[in-house]
C-alpha positions as CSV (number, residue, x, y, z in Angstrom):
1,X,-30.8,-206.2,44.1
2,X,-27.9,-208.1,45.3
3,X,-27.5,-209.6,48.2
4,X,-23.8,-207.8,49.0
5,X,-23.0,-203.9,47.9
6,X,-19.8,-204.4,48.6
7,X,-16.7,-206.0,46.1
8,X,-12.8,-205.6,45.6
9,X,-13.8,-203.7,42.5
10,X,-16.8,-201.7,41.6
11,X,-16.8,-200.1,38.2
12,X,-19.1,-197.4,37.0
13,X,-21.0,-197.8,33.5
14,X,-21.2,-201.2,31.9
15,X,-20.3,-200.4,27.9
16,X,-17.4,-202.2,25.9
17,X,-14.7,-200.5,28.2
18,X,-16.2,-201.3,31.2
19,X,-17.3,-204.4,30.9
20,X,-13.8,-205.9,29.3
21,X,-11.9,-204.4,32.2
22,X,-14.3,-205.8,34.9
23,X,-13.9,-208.9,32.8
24,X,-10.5,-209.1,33.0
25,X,-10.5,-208.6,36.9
26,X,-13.0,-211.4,37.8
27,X,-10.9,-213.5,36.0
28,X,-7.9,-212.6,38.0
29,X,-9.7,-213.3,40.6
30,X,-10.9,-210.5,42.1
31,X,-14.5,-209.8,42.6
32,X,-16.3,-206.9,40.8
33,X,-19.5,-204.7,41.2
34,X,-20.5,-203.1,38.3
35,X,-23.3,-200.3,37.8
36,X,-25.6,-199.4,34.6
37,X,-27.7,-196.6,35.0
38,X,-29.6,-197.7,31.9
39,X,-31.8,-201.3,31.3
40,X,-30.1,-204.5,29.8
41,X,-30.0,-204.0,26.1
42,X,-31.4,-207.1,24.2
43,X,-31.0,-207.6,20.7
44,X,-33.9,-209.0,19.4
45,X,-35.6,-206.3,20.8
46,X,-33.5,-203.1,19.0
47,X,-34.1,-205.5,16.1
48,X,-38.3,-204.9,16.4
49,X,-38.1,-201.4,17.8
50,X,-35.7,-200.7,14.6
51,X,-38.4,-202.4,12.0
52,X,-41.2,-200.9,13.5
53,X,-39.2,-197.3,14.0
54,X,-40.6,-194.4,11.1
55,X,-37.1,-192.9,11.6
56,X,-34.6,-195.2,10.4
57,X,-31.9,-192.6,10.6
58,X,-31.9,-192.3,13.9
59,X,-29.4,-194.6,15.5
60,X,-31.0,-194.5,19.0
61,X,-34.7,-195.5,17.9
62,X,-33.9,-199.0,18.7
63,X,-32.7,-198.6,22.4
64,X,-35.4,-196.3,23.8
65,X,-34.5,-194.5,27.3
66,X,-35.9,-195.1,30.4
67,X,-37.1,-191.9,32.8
68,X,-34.1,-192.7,35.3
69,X,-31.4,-192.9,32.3
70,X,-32.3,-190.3,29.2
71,X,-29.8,-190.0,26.8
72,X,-29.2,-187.5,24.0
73,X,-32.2,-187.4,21.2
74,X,-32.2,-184.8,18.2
75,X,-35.0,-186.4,15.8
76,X,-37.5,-185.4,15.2
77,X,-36.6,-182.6,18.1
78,X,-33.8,-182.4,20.0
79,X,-34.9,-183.8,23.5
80,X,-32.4,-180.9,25.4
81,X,-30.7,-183.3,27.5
82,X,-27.2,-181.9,26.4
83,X,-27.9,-177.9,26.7
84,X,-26.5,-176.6,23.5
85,X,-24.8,-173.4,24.8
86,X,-22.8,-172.9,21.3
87,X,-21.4,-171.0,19.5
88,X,-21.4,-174.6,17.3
89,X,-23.7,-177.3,18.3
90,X,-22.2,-180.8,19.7
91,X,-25.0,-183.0,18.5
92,X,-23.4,-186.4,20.5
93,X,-25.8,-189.7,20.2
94,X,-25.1,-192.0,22.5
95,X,-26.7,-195.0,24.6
96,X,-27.4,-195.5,28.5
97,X,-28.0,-199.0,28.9
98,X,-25.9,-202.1,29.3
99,X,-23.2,-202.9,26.5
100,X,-23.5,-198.6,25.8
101,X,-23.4,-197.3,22.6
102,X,-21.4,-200.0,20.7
103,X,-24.3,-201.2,20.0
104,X,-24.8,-198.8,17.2
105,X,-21.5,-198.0,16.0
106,X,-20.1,-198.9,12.6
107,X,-17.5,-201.4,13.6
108,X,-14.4,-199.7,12.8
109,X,-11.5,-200.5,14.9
110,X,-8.4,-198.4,13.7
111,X,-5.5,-198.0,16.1
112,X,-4.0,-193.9,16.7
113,X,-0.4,-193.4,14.8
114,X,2.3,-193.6,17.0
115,X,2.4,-189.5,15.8
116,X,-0.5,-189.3,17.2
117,X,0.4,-189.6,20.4
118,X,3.7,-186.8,20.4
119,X,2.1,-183.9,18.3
120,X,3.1,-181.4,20.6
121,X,6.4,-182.6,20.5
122,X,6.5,-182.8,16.6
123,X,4.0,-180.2,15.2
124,X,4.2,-177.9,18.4
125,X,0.1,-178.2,18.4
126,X,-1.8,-179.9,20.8
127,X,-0.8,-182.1,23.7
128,X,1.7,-185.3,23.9
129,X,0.5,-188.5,26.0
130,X,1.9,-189.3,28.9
131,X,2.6,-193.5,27.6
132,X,3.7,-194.1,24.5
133,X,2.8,-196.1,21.7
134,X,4.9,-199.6,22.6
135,X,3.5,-199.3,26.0
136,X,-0.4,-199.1,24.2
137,X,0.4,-201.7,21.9
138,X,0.1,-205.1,23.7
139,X,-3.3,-203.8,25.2
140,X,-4.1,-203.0,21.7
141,X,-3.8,-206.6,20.7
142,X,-5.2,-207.8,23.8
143,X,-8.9,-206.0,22.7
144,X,-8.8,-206.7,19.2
145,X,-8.4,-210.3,20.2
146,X,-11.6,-210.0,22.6
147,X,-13.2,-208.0,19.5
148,X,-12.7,-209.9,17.0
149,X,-10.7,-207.5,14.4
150,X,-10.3,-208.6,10.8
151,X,-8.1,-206.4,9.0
152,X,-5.4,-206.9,6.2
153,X,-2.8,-203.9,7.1
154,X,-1.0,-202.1,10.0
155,X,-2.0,-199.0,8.1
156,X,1.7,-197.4,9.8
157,X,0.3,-198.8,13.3
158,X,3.2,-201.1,14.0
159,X,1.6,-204.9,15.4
160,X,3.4,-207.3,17.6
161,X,0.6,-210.1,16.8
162,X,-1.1,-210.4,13.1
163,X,-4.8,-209.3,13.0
164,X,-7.4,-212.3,14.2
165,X,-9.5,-212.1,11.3
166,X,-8.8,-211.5,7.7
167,X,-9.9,-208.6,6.3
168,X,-13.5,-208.3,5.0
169,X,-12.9,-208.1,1.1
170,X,-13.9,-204.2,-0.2
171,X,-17.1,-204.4,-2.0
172,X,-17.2,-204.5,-6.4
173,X,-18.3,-200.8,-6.1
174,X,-14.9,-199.8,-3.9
175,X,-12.6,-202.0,-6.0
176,X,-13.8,-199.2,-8.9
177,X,-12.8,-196.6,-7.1
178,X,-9.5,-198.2,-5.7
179,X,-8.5,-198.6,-9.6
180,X,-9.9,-195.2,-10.9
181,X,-7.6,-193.1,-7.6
182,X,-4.8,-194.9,-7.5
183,X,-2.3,-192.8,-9.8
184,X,-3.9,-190.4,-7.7
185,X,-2.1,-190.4,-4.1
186,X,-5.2,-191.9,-2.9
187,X,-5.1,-195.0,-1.4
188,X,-8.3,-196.9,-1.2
189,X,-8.0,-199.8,1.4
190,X,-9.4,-202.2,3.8
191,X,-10.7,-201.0,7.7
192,X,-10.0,-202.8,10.6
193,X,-13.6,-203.6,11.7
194,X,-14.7,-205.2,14.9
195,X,-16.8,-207.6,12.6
196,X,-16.1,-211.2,11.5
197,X,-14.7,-212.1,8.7
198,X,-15.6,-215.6,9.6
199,X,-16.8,-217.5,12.5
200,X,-15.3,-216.3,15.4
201,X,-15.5,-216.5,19.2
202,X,-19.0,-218.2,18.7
203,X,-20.6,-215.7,16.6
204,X,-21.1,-215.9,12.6
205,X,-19.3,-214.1,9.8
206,X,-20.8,-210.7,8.6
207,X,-23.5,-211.4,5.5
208,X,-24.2,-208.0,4.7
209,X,-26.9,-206.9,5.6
210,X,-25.7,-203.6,5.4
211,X,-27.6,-202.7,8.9
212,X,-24.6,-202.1,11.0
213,X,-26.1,-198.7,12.3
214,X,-28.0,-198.9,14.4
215,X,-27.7,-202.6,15.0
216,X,-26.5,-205.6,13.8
217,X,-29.2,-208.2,13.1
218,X,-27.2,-211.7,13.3
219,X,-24.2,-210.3,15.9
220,X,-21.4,-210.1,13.4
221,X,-20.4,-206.9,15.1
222,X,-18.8,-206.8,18.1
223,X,-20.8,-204.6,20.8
224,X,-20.3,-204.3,24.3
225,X,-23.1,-206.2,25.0
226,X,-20.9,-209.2,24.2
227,X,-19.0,-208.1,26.9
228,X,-21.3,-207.3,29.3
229,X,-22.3,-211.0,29.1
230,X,-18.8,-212.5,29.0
231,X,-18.5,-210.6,32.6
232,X,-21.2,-211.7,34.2
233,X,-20.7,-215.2,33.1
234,X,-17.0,-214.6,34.7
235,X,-18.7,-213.8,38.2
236,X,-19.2,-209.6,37.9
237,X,-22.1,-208.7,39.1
238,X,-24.4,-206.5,37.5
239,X,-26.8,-204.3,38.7
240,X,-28.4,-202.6,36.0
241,X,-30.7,-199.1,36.2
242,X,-29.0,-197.9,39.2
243,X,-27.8,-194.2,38.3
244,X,-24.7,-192.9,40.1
245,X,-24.9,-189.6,41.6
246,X,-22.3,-189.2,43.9
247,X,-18.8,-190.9,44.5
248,X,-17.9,-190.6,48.2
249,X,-14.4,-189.8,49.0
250,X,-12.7,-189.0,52.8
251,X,-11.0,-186.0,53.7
252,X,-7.4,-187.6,52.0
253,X,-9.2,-188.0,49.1
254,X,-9.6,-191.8,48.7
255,X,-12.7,-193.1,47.7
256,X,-15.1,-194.7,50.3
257,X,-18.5,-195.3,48.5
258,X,-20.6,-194.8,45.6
259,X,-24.2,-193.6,45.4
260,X,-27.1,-194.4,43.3
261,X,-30.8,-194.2,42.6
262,X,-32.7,-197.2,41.3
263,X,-35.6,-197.1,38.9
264,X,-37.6,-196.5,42.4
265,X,-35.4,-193.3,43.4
266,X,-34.4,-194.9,46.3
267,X,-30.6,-194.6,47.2
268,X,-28.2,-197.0,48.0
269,X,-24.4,-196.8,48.9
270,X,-21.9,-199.4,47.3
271,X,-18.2,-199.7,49.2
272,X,-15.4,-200.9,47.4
273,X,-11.5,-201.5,47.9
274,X,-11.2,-199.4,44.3
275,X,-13.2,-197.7,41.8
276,X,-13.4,-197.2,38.5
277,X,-15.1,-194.8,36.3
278,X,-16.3,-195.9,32.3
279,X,-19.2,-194.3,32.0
280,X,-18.3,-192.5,28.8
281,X,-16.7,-188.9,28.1
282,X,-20.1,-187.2,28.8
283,X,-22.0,-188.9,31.9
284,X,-18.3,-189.7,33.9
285,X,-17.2,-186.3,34.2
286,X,-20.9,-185.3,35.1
287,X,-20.3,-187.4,38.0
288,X,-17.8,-186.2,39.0
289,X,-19.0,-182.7,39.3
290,X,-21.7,-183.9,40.9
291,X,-19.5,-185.3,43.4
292,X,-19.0,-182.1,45.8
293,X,-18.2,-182.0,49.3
294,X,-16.6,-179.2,51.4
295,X,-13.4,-180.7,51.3
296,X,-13.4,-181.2,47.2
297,X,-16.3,-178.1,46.5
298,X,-15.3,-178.2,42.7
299,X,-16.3,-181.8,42.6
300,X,-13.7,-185.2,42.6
301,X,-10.5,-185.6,40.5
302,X,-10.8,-182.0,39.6
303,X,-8.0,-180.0,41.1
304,X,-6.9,-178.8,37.8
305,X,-10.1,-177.8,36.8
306,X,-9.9,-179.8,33.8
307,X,-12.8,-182.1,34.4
308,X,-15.5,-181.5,31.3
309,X,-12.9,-179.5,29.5
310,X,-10.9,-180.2,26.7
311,X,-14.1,-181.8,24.8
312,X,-13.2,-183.3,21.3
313,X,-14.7,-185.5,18.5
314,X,-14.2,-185.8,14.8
315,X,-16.5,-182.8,12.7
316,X,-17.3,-184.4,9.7
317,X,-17.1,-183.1,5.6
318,X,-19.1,-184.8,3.3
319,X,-19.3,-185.1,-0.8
320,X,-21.9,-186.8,-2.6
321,X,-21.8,-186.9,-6.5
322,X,-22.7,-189.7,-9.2
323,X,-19.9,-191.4,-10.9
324,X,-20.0,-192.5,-14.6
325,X,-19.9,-195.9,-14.0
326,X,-22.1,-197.8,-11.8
327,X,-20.4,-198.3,-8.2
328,X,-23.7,-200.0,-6.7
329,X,-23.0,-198.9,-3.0
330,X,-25.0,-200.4,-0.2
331,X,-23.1,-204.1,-0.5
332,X,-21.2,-205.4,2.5
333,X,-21.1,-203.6,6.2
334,X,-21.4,-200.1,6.0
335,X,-17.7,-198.8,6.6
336,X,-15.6,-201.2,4.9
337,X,-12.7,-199.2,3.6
338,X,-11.5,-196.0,3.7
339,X,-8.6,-193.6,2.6
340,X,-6.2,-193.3,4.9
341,X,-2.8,-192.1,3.8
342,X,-3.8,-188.4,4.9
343,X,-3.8,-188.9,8.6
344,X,-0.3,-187.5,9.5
345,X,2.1,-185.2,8.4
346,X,4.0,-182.0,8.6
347,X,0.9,-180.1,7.9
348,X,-0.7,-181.0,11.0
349,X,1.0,-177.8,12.6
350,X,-1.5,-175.8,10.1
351,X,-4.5,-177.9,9.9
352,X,-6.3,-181.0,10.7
353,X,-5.1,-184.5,9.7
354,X,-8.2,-185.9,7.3
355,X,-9.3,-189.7,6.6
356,X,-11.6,-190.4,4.2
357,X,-14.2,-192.8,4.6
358,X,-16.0,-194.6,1.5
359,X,-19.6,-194.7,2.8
360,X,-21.3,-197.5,2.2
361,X,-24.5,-196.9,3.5
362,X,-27.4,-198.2,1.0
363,X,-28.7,-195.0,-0.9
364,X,-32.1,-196.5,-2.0
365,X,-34.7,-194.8,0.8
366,X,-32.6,-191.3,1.2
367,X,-32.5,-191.2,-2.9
368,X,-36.2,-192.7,-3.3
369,X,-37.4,-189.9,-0.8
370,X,-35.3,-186.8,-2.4
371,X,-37.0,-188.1,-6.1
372,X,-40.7,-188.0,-4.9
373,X,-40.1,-184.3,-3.0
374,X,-39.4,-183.5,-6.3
375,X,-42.3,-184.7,-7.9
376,X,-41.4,-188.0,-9.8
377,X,-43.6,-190.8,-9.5
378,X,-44.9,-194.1,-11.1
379,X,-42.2,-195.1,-14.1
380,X,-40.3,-192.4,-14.1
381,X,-39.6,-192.5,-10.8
382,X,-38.4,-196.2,-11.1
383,X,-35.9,-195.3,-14.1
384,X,-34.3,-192.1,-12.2
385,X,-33.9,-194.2,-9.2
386,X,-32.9,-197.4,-10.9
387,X,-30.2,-195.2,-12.8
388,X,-29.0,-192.9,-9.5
389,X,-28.8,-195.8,-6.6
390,X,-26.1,-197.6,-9.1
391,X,-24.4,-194.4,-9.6
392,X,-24.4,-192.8,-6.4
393,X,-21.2,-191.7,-4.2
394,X,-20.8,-190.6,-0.5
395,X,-17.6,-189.9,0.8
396,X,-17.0,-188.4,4.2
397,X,-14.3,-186.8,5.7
398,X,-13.3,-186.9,9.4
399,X,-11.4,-184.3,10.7
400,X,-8.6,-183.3,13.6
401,X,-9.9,-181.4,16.6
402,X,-7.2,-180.6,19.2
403,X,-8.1,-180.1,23.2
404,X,-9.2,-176.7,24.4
405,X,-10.0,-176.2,27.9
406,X,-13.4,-174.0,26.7
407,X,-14.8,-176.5,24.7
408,X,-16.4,-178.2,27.6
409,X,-19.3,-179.4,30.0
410,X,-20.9,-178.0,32.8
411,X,-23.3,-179.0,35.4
412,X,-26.6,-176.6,34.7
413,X,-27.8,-174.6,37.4
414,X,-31.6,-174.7,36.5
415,X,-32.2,-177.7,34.4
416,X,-32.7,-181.1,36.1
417,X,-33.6,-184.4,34.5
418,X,-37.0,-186.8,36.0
419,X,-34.4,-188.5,38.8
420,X,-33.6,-184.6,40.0
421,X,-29.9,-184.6,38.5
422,X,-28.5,-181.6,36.9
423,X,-28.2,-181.8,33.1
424,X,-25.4,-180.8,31.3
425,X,-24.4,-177.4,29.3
426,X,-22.1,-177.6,26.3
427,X,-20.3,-174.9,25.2
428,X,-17.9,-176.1,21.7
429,X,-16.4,-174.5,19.4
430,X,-15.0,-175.1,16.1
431,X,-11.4,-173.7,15.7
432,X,-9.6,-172.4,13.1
433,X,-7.6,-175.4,12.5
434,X,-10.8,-177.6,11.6
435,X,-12.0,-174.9,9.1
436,X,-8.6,-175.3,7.4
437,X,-8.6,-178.9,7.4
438,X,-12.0,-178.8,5.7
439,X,-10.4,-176.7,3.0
440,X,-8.0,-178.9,2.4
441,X,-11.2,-182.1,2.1
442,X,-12.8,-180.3,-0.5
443,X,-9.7,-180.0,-2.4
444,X,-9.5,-183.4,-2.3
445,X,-13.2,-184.3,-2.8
446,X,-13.0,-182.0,-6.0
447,X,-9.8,-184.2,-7.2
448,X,-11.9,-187.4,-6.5
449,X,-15.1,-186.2,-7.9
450,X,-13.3,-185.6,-11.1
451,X,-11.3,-189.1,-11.4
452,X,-14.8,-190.6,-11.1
453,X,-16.5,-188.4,-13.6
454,X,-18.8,-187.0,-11.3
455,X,-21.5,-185.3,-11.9
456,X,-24.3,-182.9,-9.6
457,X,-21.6,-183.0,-6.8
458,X,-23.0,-181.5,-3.2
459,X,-19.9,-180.6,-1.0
460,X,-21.1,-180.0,3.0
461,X,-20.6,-176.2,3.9
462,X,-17.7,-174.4,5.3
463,X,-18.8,-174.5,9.6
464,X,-21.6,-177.2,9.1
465,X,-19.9,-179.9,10.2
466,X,-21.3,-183.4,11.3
467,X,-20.9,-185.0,14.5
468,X,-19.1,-188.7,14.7
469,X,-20.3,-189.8,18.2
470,X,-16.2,-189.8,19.4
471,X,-16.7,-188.4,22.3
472,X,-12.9,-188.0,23.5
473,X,-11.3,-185.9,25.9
474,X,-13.2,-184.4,29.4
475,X,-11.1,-186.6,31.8
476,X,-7.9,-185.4,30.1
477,X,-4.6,-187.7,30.3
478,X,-1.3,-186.3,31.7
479,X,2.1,-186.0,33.1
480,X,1.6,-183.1,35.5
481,X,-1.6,-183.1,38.1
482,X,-2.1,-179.5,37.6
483,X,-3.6,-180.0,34.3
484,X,-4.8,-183.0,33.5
485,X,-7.1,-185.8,35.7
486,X,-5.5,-189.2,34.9
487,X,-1.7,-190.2,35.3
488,X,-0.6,-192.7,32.3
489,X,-1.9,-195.8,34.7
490,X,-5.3,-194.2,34.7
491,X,-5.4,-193.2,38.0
492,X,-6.7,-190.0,39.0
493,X,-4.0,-187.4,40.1
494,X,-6.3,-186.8,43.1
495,X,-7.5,-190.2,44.6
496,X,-5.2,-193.3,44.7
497,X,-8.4,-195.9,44.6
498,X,-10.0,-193.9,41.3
499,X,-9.5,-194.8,38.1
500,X,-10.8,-193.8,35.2
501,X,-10.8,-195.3,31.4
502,X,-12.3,-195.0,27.9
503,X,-12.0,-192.3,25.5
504,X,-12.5,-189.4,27.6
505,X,-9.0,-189.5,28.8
506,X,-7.4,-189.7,25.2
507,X,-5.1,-186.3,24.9
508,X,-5.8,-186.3,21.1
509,X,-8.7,-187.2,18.9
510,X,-6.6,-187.7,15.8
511,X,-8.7,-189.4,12.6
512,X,-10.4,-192.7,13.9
513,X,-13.2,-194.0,15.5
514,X,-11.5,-193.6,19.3
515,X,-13.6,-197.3,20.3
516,X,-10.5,-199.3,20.0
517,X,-8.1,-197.0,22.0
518,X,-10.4,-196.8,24.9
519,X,-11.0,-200.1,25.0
520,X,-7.0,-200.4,25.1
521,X,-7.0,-198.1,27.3
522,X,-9.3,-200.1,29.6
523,X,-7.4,-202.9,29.9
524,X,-4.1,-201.5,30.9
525,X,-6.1,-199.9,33.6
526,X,-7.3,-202.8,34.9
527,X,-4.1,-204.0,34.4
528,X,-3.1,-201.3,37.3
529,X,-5.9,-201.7,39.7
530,X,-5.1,-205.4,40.4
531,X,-1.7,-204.3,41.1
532,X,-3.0,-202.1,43.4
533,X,-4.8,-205.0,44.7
534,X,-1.6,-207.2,45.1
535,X,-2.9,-209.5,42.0
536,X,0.5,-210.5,39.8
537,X,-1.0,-210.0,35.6
């Protein structure tokens, strides 16, 4: 334990939002307390537990949990620690422990549309943000820089600085499928992925090992473990298992203290000038709620009621087929390039925006393990296999969800985790508007599947949709107090010392991975809290 509880600064959860902004602020010179209610991630640890795991598709096998900190599990059970209340399931994976859940992410680091950010405005659907693009985009810059993003195009997000990395070159197999689609209207290109191109920042270039989910062996990927250990070597201090259960706030509402248990359940209380909240779109709000007093009954930051509400991420269509020529997929990182040329249009008042992504996952073990259920074996088994891993094609489709106050989390009355903390209920919903937009991806998987020459094509099901682990919204962003929890500074409508950043403030979900925007996001709030603190940026 430290020997002082007390800093200018004390930030909740320690994953790549968190621990960039508290980054930032030591460096300004302020000091900063940060809390993990998880362990310290090591990597050559998730390494072992990932070789020595039987279920290599689950992406949380190589960061097991710790009784204080569970997380979300669904193989081979689901664990129950998110209380699937329907009528759809939200099946989220992610990580409690220091760094978070970049750890296992793919890498890609796309920037919103500027559209995306005014669709009320110009489709009448969903909600506007309360900043606008320009005011986003230096921050943008400002994390891809501390990431390390290659890239090779704006992809219609406009850049004041060039990309610090070259792109990562699309794979032979991707460069076949570039050629066969493009006098097609689909255009096949490069991701901006948080992985180097070349060395950079002290770590080496990506070498393909085709193991970017659930961890990257050789640190190629950016995580927020990275940053984690860039703060604490700037002078944040860490203290790591200690779970927050309750934010303190006086009578006006400013924040006095935080709360946590430590792996011994024994409670401490941390005081701070300000506070800030990044403990992702799931476990912040749930702090918040648990955060009740007679003067704020519904919990903190929740006059609107809109804490927990408005719960989005990106249901997933998927194709897979075989294509006439070999493609050989399973070269290179595992989300390289995509199709994104779909992710905005007139449309959008109808249905969900789609992007594409060209998945690039190696087939070998899912199609060795189909072959022998179906009974081949010995040579014949090697031939089919030899013949399908070359020809094999997996395309998946993200899609639009908007905000709606009922898709949501709740504290649960009954059901308490091993530290005695309420777990969470989620009630979600898929709405019309997603259904419509998966319409439209098989129409478009159906045009693809044919330019390839595909063959024994399996589209995913109308309602079956996959989760992406985007977990946006809960801590909505807004203009007006009364319904939404964060101003466009970050700050919560309800305390002047609490701030709150990462993706579960975004107003819209749009079509990308939503890592890069919170981590944006995160710096232009800690941009504001040293303001607050009289520190000139």
């Amino acid at each position: 334990m430290p020997e002082s509880l007390s800093a200018d600064v004390i930030v909740i959860g320690a994953g790549i939002a968190g621990s960039l902004a508290a980054l930032k602020m030591a460096l300004a010179g302020v000091s900063v307390l940060m809390l993990e209610s998880g362990p310290e991630i090591k990597r050559d640890e998730a390494v072992e537990y990932f070789r020595n795991s039987p279920f290599k598709g689950d992406f949380t096998e190589p960061y097991p949990p710790q009784p204080w900190a569970p997380q979300p599990k669904f193989i081979p059970t689901d664990n129950n620690y998110l209380i699937q209340k329907g009528p759809d399931p939200y099946r989220a994976q992610y990580l409690r422990g220091t760094g978070g859940t970049t750890w296992h992410w793919a890498g890609q680091a796309f920037r919103l549309l500027p559209n995306d950010m005014r669709i009320n405005t110009l489709y009448g659907i969903g909600r506007d943000w309360p900043l606008s693009y320009a005011q986003l985009e230096p921050y943008y810059c400002e994390a891809e820089y501390q990431m390390g993003v290659s890239g090779d195009s704006d992809l219609d997000s406009p850049r004041s600085r060039p990309y610090p990395l070259p792109g990562i070159p699309l794979p032979w197999g991707f460069e076949q499928i570039k050629r066969r689609l493009a006098s097609s209207g689909y255009d096949v290109g490069i991701g901006p992925q948080a992985r180097n191109s070349q060395p950079y920042d002290g770590r080496p270039a990506c070498c393909g090992n085709n193991n970017c989910m659930p961890v990257c062996p050789i640190d190629a990927q950016y995580h927020g473990g990275i940053s984690a250990r860039k703060a604490l070597d700037a002078g944040v201090k860490i203290i790591a298992n200690a779970v927050v259960y309750r934010i303190e706030a006086d009578d006006r509402g400013v924040i006095q203290a935080v709360h946590f248990l430590d792996r011994n359940k024994t409670s401490h209380r941390v005081t701070g000038k300000q506070f800030v909240l990044t403990a992702n779109g799931i476990e912040s709000p749930k702090i918040l709620l648990l955060s009740t007093s007679e003067r704020f009954p519904h919990g903190l930051a929740n006059s609107s009621g809109m804490v927990g509400r408005n719960l989005m991420d990106h249901p997933g269509s998927s194709v897979e087929f075989y294509a006439d020529e070999p493609v050989w997929f399973g070269r290179g990182p595992m989300r390289p390039g995509s199709i994104n040329n779909m992710r905005d249009g007139a449309f959008r008042a109808e249905r969900s925006a789609l992007r594409i992504d060209l998945a690039n996952t190696s087939p070998v073990r899912y199609l060795t393990e189909r072959l022998v259920r179906s009974g081949y074996y010995g040579k014949a088994l090697n031939d089919k296999l030899a013949w399908q891993a070359a020809h094999f094609v997996q395309l998946k489709c993200l899609l639009e969800m908007l905000p709606e106050p009922e898709n949501r989390v709740v504290l649960s009355k009954t059901a308490k985790d091993a530290w005695g903390i309420p777990k969470l209920e989620v009630y979600y919903r898929f709405p019309e508007y997603v259904h419509r937009g998966y319409d439209q991806s098989v129409q478009d998987f159906q045009r693809i599947v044919s330019k390839m020459g595909g063959t024994e094509a399996i589209y995913s099901k109308r309602g079956s949709y996959d989760n992406n682990q985007h977990i946006t919204g809960t801590m909505i962003m807004g203009r007006e107090a009364h319904n939404s929890v964060v101003d466009a500074d970050c700050r919560t409508h309800d305390h002047p010392n609490l701030f709150i950043a990462g993706t579960g403030i975004m107003p819209s979900a749009s079509t990308v991975n939503s890592t890069l925007t919170g981590t944006a996001l995160a710096l232009l709030m800690a941009d504001r809290v040293l303001a607050s603190l009289g520190v000139n940026t």
